[in-house]
C-alpha positions as a Markdown table, in Angstrom:
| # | Residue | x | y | z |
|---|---|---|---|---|
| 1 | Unk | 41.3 | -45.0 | -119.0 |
| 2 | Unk | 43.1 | -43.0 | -121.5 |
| 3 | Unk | 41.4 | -39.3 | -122.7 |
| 4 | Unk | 41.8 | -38.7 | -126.2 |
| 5 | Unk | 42.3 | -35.2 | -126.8 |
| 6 | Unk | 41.1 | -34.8 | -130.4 |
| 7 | Unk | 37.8 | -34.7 | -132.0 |
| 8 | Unk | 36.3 | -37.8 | -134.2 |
| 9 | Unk | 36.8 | -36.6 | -137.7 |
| 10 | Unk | 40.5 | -35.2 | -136.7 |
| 11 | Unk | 43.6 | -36.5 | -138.8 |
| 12 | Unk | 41.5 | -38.3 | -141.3 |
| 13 | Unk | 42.9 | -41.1 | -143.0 |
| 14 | Unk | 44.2 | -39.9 | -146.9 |
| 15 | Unk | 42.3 | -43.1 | -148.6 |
| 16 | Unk | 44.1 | -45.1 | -151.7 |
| 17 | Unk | 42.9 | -44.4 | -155.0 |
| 18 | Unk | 42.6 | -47.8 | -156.2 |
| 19 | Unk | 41.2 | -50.5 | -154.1 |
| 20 | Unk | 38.1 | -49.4 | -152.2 |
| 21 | Unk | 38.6 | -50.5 | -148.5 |
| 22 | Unk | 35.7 | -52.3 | -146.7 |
| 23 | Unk | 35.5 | -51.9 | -143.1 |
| 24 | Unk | 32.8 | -54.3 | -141.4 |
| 25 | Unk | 31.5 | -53.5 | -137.9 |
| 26 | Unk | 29.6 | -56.7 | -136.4 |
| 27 | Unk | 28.9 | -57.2 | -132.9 |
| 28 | Unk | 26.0 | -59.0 | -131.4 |
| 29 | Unk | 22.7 | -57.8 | -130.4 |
| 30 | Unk | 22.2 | -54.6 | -129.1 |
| 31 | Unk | 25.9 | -53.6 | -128.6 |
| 32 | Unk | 25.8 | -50.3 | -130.5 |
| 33 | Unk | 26.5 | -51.1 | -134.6 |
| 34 | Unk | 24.6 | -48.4 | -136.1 |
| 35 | Unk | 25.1 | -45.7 | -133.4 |
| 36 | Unk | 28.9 | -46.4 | -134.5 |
| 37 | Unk | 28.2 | -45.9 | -137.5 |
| 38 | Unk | 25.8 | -42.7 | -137.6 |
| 39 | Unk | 29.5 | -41.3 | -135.9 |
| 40 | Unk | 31.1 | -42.6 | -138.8 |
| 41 | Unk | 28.7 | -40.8 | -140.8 |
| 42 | Unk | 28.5 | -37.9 | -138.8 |
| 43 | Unk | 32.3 | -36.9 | -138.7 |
| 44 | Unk | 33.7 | -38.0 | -142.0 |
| 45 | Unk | 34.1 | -34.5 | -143.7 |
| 46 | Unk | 35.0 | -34.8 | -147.0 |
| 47 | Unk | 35.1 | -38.7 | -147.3 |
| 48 | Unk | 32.1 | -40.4 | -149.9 |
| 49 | Unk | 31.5 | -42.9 | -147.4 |
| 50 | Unk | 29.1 | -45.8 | -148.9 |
| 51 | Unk | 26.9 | -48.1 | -146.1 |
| 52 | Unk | 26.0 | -51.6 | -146.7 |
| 53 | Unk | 23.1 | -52.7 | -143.7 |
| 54 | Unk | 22.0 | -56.2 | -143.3 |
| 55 | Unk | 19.1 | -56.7 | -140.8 |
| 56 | Unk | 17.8 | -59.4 | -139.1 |
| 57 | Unk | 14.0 | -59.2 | -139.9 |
| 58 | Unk | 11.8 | -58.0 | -142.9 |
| 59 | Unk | 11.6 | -54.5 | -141.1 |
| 60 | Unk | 14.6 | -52.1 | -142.2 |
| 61 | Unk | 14.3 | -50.2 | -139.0 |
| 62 | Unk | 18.3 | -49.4 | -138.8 |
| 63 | Unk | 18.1 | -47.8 | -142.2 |
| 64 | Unk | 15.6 | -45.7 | -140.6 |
| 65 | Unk | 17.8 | -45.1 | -137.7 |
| 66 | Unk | 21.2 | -43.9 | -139.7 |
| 67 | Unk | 21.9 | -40.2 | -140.3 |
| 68 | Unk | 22.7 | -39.9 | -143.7 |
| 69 | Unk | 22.0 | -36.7 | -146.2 |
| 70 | Unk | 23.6 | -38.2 | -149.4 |
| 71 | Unk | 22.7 | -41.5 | -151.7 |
| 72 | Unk | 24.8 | -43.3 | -150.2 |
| 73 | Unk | 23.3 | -46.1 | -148.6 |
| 74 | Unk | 22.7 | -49.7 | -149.9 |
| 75 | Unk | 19.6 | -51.6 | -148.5 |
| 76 | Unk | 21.0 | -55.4 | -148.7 |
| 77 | Unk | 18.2 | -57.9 | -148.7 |
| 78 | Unk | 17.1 | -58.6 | -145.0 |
| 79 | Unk | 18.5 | -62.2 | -143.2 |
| 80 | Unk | 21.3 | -63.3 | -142.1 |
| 81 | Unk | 24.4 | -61.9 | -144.8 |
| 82 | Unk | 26.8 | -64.6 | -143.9 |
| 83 | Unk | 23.8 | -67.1 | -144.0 |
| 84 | Unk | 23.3 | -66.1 | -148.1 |
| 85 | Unk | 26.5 | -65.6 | -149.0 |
| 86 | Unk | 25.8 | -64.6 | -151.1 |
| 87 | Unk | 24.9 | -62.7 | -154.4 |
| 88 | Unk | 23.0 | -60.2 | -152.9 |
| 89 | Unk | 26.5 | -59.2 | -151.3 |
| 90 | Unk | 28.4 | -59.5 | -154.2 |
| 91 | Unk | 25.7 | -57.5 | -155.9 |
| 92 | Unk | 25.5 | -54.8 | -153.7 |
| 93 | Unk | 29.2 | -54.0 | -153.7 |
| 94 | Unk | 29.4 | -53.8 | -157.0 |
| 95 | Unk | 26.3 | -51.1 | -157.4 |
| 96 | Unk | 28.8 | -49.1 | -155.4 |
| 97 | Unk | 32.2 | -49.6 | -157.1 |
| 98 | Unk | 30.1 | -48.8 | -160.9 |
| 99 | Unk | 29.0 | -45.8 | -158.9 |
| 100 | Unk | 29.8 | -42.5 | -161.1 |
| 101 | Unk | 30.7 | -40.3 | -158.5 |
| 102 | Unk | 33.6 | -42.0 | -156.7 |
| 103 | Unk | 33.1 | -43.5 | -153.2 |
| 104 | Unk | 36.0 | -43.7 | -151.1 |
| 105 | Unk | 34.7 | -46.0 | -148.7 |
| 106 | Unk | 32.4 | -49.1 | -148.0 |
| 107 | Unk | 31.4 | -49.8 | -144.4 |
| 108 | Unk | 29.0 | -52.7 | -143.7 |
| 109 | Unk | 27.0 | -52.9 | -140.9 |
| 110 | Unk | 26.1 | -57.0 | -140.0 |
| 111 | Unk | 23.1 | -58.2 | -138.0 |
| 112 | Unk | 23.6 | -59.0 | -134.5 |
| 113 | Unk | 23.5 | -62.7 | -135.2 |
| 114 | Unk | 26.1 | -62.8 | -138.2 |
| 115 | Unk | 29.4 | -64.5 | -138.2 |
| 116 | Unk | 31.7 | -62.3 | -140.1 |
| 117 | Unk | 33.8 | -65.2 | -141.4 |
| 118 | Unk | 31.8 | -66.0 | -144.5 |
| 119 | Unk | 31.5 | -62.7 | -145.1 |
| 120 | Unk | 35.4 | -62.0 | -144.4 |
| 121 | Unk | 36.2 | -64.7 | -147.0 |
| 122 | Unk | 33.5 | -63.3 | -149.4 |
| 123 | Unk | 36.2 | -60.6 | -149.9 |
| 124 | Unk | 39.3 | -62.3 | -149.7 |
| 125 | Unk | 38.1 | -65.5 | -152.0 |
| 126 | Unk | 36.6 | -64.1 | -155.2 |
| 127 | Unk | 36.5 | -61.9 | -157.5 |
| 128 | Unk | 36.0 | -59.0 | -155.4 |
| 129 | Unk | 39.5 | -59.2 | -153.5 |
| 130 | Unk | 41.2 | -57.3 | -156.8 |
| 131 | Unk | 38.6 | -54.7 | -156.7 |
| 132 | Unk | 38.6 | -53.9 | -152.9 |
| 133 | Unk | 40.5 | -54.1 | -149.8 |
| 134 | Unk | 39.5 | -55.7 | -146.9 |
| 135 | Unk | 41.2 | -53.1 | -144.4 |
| 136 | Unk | 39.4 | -54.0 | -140.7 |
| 137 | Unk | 36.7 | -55.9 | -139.5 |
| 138 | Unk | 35.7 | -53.4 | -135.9 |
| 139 | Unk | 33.8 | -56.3 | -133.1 |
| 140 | Unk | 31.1 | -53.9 | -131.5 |
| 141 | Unk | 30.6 | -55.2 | -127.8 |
| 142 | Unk | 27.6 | -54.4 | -125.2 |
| 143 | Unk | 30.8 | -53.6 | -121.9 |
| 144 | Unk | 27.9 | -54.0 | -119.6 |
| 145 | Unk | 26.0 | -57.1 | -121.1 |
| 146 | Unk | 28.6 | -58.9 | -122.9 |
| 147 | Unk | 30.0 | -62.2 | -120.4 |
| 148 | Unk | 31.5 | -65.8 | -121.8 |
| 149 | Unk | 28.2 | -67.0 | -122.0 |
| 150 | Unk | 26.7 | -64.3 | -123.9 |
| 151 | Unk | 23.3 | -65.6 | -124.9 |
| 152 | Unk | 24.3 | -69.3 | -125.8 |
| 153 | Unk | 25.5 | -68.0 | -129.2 |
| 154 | Unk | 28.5 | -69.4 | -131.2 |
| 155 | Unk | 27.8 | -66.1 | -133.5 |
| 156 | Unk | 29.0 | -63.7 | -130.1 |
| 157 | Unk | 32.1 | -66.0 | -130.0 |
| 158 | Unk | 33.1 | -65.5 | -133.5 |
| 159 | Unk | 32.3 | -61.9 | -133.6 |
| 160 | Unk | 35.5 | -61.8 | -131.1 |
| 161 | Unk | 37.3 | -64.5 | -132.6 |
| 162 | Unk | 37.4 | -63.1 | -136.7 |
| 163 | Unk | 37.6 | -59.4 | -135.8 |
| 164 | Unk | 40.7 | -57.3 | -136.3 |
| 165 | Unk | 39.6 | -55.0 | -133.3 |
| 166 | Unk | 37.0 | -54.6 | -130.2 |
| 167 | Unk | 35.1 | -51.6 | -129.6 |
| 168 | Unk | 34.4 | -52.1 | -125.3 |
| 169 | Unk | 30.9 | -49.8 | -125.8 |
| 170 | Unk | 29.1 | -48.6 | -123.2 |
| 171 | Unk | 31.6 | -48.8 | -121.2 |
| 172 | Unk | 29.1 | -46.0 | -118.8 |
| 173 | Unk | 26.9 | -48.9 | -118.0 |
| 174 | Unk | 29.4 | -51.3 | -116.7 |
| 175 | Unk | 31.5 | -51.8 | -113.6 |
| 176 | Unk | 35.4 | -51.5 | -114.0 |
| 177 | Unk | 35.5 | -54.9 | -112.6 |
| 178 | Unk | 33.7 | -55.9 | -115.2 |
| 179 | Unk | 35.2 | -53.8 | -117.4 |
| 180 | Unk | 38.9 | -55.3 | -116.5 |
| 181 | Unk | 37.4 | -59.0 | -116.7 |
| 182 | Unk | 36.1 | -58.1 | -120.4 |
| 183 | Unk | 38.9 | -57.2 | -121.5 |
| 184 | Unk | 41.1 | -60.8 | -119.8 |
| 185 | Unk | 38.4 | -62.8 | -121.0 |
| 186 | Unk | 38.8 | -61.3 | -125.4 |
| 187 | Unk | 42.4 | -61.4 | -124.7 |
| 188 | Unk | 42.0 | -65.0 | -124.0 |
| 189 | Unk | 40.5 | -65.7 | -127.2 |
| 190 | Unk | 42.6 | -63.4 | -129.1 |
| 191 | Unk | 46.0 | -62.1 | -126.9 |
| 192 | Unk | 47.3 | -58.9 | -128.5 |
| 193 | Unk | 43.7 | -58.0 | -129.6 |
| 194 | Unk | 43.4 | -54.2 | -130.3 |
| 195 | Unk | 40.8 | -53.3 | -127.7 |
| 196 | Unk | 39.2 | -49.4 | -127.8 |
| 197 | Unk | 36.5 | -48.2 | -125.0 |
| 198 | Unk | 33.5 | -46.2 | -126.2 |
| 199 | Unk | 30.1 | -44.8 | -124.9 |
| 200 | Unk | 27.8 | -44.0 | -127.1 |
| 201 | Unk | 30.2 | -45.6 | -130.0 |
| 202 | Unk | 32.5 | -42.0 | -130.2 |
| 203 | Unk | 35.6 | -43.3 | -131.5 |
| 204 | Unk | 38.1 | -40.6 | -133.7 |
| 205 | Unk | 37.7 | -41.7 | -137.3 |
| 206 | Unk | 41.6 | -42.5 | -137.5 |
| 207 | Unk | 41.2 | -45.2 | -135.2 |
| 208 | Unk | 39.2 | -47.5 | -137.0 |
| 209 | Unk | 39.4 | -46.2 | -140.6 |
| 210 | Unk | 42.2 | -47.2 | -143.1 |
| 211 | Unk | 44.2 | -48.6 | -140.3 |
| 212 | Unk | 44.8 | -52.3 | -142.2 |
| 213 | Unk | 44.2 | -54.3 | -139.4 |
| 214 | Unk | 42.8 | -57.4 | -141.9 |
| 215 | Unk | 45.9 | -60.0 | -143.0 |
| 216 | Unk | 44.4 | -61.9 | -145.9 |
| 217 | Unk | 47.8 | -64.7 | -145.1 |
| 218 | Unk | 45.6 | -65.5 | -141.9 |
| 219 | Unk | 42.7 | -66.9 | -143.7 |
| 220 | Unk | 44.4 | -69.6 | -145.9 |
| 221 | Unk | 43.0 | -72.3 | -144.6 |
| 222 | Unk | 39.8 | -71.1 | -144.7 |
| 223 | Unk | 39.6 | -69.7 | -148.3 |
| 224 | Unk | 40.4 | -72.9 | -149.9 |
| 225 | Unk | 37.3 | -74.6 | -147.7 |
| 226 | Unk | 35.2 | -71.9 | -148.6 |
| 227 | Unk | 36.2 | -72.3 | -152.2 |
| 228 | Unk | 34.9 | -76.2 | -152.2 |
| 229 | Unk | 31.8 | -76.1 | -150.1 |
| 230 | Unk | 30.3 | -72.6 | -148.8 |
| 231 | Unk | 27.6 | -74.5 | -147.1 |
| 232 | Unk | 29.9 | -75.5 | -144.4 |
| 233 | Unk | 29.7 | -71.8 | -143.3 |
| 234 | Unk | 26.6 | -71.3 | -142.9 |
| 235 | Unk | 24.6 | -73.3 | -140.4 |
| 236 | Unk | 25.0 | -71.1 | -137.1 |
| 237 | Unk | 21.5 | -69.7 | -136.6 |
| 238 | Unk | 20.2 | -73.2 | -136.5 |
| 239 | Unk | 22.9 | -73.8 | -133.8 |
| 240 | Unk | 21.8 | -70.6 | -132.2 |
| 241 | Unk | 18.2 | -71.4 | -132.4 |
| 242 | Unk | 17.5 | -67.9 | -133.0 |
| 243 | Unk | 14.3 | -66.3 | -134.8 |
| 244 | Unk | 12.4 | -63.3 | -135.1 |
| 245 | Unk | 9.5 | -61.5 | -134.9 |
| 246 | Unk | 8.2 | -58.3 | -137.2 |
| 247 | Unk | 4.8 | -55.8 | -136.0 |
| 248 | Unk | 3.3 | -53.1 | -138.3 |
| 249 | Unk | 0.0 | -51.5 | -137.8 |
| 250 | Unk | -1.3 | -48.0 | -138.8 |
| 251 | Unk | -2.9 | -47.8 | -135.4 |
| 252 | Unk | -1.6 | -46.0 | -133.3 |
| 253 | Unk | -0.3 | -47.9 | -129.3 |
| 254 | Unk | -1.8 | -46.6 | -125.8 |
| 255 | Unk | 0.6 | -45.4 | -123.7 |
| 256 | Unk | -0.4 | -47.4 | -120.9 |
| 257 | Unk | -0.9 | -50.6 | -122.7 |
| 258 | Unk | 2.5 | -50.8 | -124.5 |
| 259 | Unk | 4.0 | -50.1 | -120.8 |
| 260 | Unk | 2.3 | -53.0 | -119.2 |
| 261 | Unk | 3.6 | -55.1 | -122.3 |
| 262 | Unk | 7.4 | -54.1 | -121.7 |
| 263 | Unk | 7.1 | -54.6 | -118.0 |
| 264 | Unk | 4.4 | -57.3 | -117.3 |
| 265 | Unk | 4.1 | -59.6 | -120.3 |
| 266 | Unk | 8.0 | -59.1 | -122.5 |
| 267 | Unk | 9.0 | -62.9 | -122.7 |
| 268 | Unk | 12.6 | -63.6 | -121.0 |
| 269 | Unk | 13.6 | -65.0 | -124.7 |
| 270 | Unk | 13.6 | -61.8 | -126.1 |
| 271 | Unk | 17.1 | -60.3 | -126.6 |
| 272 | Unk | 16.3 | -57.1 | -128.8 |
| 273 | Unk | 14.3 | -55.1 | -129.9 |
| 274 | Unk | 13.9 | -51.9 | -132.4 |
| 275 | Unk | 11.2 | -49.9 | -133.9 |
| 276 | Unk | 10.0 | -46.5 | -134.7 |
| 277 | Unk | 6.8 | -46.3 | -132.6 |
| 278 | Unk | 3.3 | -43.9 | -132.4 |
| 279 | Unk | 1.4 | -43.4 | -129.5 |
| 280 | Unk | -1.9 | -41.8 | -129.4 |
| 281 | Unk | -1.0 | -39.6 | -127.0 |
| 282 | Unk | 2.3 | -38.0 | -128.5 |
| 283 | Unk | 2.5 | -36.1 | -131.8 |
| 284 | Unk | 6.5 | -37.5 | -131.7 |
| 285 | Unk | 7.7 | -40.2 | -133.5 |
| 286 | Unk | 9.4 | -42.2 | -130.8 |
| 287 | Unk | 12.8 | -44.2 | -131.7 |
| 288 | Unk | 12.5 | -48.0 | -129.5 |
| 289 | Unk | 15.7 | -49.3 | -128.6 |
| 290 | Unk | 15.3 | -52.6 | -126.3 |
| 291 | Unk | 18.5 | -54.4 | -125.3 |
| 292 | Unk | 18.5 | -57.3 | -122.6 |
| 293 | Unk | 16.9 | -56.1 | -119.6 |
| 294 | Unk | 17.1 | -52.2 | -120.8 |
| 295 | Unk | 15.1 | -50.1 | -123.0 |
| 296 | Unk | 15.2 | -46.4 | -124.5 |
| 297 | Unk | 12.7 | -44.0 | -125.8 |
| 298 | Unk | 14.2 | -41.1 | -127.9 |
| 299 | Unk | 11.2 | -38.8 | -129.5 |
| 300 | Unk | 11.8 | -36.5 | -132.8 |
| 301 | Unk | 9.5 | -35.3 | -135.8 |
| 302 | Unk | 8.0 | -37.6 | -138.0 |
| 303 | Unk | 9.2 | -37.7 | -141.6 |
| 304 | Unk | 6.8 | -40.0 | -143.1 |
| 305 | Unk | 3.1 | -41.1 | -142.7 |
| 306 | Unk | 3.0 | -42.1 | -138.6 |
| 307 | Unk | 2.7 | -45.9 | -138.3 |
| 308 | Unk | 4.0 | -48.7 | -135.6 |
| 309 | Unk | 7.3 | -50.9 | -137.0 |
| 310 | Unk | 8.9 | -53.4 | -134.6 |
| 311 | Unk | 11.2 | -56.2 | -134.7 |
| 312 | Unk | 12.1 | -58.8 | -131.9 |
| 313 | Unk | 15.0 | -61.0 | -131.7 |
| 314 | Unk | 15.3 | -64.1 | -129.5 |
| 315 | Unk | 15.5 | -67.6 | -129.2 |
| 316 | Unk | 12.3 | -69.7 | -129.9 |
| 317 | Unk | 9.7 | -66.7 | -129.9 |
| 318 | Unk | 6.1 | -67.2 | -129.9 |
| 319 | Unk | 5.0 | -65.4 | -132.8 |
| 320 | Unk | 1.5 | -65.4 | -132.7 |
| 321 | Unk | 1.1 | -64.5 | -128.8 |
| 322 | Unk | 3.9 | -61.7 | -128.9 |
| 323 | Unk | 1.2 | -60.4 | -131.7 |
| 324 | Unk | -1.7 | -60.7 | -130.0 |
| 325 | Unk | 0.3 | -59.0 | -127.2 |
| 326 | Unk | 0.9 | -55.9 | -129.4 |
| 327 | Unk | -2.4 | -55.8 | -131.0 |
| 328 | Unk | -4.0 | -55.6 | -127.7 |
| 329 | Unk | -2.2 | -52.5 | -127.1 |
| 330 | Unk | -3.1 | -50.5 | -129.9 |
| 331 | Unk | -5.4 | -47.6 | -129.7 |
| 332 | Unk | -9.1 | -48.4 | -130.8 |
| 333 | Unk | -9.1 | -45.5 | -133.2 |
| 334 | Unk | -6.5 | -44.9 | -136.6 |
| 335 | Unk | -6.5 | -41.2 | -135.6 |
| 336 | Unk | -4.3 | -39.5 | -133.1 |
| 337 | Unk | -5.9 | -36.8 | -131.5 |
| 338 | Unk | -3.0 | -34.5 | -132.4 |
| 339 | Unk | -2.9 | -33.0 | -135.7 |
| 340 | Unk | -0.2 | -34.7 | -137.4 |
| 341 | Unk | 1.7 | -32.6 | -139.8 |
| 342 | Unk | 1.7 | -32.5 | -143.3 |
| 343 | Unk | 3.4 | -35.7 | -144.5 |
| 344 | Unk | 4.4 | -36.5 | -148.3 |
| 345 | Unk | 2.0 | -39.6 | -149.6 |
């Protein structure tokens, strides 16, 4: 595997003036979207760099999850973006181009279960194709989850098959046979696809912004069906057969409980998972990442009032037993026997 020598935010890319370039990162569940983009966000110097997330659920847990110090994130309306195309889109963008301070870049971050087409043509169809520049549409893949079957979904497919590039992430996690067969099986799909390896989604900046990967010429076809019936576009989750399901509660979980939940009782359906969680026994706030058969716990401070948020992704979950599940697992009393610090209301 080639080294790069040079740090993420090296050679930046000197933007247009005119024109704001889009970059969207999809990439099915769990593959490592918004860790991408907190490097983004992390190691863009001097850029104004403008976000766009879409979230599967009615819990904006990835909003939580990004690093970012400035205004300069936009909370789209939660579903499926391609699925709504979509005026909350269209409206979203253009809160950022009448922006007073300039921004110099939009990146939008899909759900896991989005086909980027729609949303491709969005840009390239209407109005908004004189007032931005689609420059790259980055395919975020799980390198040691990912296979030709991946989950059923005709959204995994497209994600390869409409993206300008494919970020192999995780590549830590996976075998170099598997590795090697990854890479045979996108360049099947797409032969001369751009393919980049990652762990932990650190890419340099220069490789995946304002490199005008997107050709607009490719997407004739499809612009002038899009034009006469957008419907046709937007049927894939019913294909996919996949649903979700969202957990709050101002109780805080035992330990031991939500343990034997992930291990004895987490239904085979479930694909992901995300939340920012409180146990009674930890002062931390605990970030939940759950991805196919792995899971992550990363603890930090709390920021706001301490409460349980969760959302699962699968196919054909059972809402009401996943929470009865959960709600079995919380604590029996509201108050963790740490002092908590001194929150905002």
């Amino acid at each position: 595997m080639t080294r790069l020598n040079y740090t993420l935010s090296d050679a930046l890319p000197s933007l247009p003036k005119s024109g704001m370039p889009i970059t969207i990162i999809t990439g099915f569940l769990g593959s490592g979207k918004t860790t991408l983009l907190n490097q983004i966000l992390q190691n863009k110097d001097n850029l104004k760099i403008a976000v766009l997330v879409n979230e599967f659920g009615d819990i904006n847990i990835d909003e939580q999850l990004l690093i970012s110090e400035e205004s300069d994130m936009v909370e789209l309306d939660n579903g499926c973006i391609c699925c709504t195309i979509n005026d909350s889109l269209i409206d979203a963008v253009y809160r950022v181009l009448e922006r007073e301070e300039k921004v110099d870049y939009l990146v939008i971050e899909t759900t896991g279960l989005a086909d980027p087409l729609p949303i491709i043509l969005t840009f390239l169809s209407r109005e908004l194709k004189f007032l931005t520049r689609l420059d790259a549409v980055i395919t975020v893949v799980d390198a040691a989850a990912f296979d030709a079957e991946h989950f059923e979904s005709d959204a995994a497919l497209s994600q390869i098959r409409y993206g300008d590039m494919v970020i192999l992430n995780k590549i830590d996690l996976a075998r170099e046979e598997k590795i090697t067969e990854l890479k045979a099986f996108i360049e099947d799909i797409k032969p001369g696809f751009r393919i980049l390896e990652s762990e932990h989604g650190k890419v340099p900046l220069p490789l995946i912004l304002d490199i005008g990967l997107t050709q607009a010429d490719n997407y004739q076809a499809e612009i002038s069906e899009f034009r006469r019936d957008k419907s046709a576009f937007n049927n894939h989750l019913d294909n996919d057969g996949f649903n979700f399901v969202s957990f709050q509660s101002d109780r805080p979980f035992k330990t031991e409980k939500f343990e034997y939940f992930l291990t004895e009782q987490l239904s085979n359906n479930i694909f992901r998972a995300k939340g920012i969680l409180w146990f009674q026994e930890s002062p931390a706030r605990h970030i939940f990442q759950l991805s196919g058969p792995r899971y992550d716990l990363q603890a930090d401070d709390w920021t706001s009032q301490p409460k349980n948020e969760l959302v699962f992704i699968g196919r054909n979950l059972d809402e009401s037993l996943i929470k009865e599940q959960l709600d079995e697992c919380l604590a029996e009393l509201a108050v963790n026997k740490f002092s908590l610090p001194n929150l905002p209301c």
